[in-house]
N, C-alpha and C positions, 0 to 999 in steps of 0.2 A: 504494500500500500504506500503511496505517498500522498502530499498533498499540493497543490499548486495556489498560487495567492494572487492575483492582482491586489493593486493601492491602492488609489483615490476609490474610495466610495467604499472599500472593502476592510483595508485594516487601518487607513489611513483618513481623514475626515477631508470630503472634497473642497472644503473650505481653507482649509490648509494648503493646497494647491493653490487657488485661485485666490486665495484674499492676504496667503503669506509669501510664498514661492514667485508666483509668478511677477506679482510689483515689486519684489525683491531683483530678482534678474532685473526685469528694464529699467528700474532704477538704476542699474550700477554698470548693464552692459556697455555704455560707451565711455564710460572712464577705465574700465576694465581693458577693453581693445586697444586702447590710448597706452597702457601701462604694461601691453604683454606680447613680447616678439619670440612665444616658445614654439614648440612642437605642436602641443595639443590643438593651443591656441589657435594655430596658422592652420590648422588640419578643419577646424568650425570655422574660418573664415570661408577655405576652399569651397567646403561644403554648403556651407547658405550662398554664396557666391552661383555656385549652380544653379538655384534654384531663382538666380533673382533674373527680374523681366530684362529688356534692354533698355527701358528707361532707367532704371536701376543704376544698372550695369556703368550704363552712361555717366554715372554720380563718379566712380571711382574710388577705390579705396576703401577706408572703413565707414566711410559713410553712405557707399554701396551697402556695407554690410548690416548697417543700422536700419534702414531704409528698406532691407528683406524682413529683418529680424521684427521690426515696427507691423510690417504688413503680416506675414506668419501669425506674432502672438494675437493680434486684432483679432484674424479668422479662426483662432485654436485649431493652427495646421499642426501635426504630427510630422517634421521635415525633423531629421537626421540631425544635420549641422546646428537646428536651433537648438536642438536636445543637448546637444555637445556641448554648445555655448555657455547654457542656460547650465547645468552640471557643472561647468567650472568656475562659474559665478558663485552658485549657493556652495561649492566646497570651500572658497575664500569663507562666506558667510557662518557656516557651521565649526570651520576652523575657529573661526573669532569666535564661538560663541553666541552671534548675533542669531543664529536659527536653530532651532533643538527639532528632529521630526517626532510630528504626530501620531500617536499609537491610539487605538482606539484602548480599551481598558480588558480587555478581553484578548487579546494578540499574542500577550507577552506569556500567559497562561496558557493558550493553546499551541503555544511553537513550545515550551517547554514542556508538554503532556507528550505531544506529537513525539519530542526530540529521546524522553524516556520510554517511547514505546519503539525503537528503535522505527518509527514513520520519518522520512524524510520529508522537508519542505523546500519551497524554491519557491521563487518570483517568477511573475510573468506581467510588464507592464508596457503600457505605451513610453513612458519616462525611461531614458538611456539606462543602463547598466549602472553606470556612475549615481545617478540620481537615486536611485536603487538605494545603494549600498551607505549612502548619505544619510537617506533616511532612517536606517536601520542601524549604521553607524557612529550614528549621533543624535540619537532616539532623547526624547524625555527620558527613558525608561533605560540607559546607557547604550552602552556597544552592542547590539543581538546580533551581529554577523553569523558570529559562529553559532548560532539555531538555523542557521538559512543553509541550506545545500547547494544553491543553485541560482542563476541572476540570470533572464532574459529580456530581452526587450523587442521590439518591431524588428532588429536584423533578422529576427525567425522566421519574420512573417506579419503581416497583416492581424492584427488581436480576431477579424471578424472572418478567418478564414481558414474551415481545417486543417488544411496542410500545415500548417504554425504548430499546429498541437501536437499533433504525428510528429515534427519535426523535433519539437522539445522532448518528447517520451524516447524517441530514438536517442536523443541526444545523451538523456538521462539514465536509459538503460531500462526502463520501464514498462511495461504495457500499457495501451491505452487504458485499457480495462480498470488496473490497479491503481489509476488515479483521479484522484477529485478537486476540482477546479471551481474556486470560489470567485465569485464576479458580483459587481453591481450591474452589468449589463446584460440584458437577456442576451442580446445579439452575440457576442461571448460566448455565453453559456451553451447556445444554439451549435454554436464551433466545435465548439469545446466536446459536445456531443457528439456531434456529426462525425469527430474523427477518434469518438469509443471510449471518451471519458466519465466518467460521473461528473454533473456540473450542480450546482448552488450556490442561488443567485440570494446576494444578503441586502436586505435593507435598513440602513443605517442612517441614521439623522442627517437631514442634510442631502438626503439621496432623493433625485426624481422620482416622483410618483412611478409605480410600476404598472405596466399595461394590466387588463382582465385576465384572466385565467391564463398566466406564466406556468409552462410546462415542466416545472422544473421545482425543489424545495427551494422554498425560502425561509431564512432565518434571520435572525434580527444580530445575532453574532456568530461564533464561532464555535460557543463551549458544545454544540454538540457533534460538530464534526471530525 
């Protein structure tokens, strides 16, 4: 058995994304660009870079890159580079202290039940790798890395499209069968199935009303899964 986790909405309070994470990044992205000629860095310019229009483009420079980055968080694109970007902004953030991630109160009980029943856990989010490991590394609730087995993000795959899940159970060593896939989004869950997992869609404060008769449990947390 294992279990599989997305965040915003699941262990993570979506509000926390939107009302702390995200005006944290564009707050601080174009002093950050101004301040940083690394590897990482120049690899999230490259990245949003691709994706920007030719009027953009036309800007030049990092204020090409503002000018992506501005339009992306507007539309809440799911693009690569901003994920990059936006990940090495809040590790500044967290580093300092300025950001602690949000756990729901129930998370830190169930990856520690999970973890003595020899059940492994892993991520699976839209939010890079890094943002991931941010979160859970620098939790209210301290360091849970080491409860975590595993960090995915969109490089798998599309969250709304089976092949992503197949792809992470292979990855994992897994059967689909043997694992359960908790979501705030049906759409998810629907995947999640499609490609032979058990899914359980949770609603949690803060979470969009859920359509009529969701095919799928739902739970309000985690302690029974």
């Amino acid at each position: 058995m294992a279990v599989l986790l997305d965040i915003e909405g699941t262990t993570t309070a979506i509000s926390f994304v939107t009302d702390t994470l995200f005006p944290y990044a564009a707050a601080r992205i174009p002093n950050y660009l101004a301040a940083h000629d690394d590897a990482a860095t120049n690899a999230a310019r490259a990245a949003i870079l691709a994706d920007a229009t030719a009027d953009e483009k036309a800007l030049g420079g990092d204020v090409a890159v503002i000018a992506v980055v501005r339009r992306q968080m507007a539309g809440d694109v799911k693009a690569g580079g901003l994920k990059q970007l936006q990940g090495l902004v809040w590790q500044d953030g967290y580093a300092s202290g300025a950001i602690k991630g949000h756990l729901f109160p129930d998370v830190v009980p169930a990856l520690e039940r999970w973890q003595a029943a020899g059940i492994p856990a892993a991520i699976y989010s839209s939010g890079s790798v890094l943002a991931q490991q941010l979160i859970f590394g620098h939790s209210i609730a301290g360091d849970l890395r080491g409860l975590i087995s595993g960090w995915h993000d969109t490089a798998r795959g599309p969250k709304r499209e089976a092949a992503s899940y197949t792809a992470i159970a292979a990855t994992w060593g897994c059967a689909p069968a043997a694992v359960t896939f908790c979501t705030d989004q049906v759409a998810e869950a629907q995947a999640a199935h499609q490609a032979g997992m058990h899914a359980v869609v949770l609603m949690r404060p803060g979470n969009a009303p859920l359509p009529a008769n969701v095919p799928f449990a739902v739970h309000a947390d985690l302690s029974r899964i």
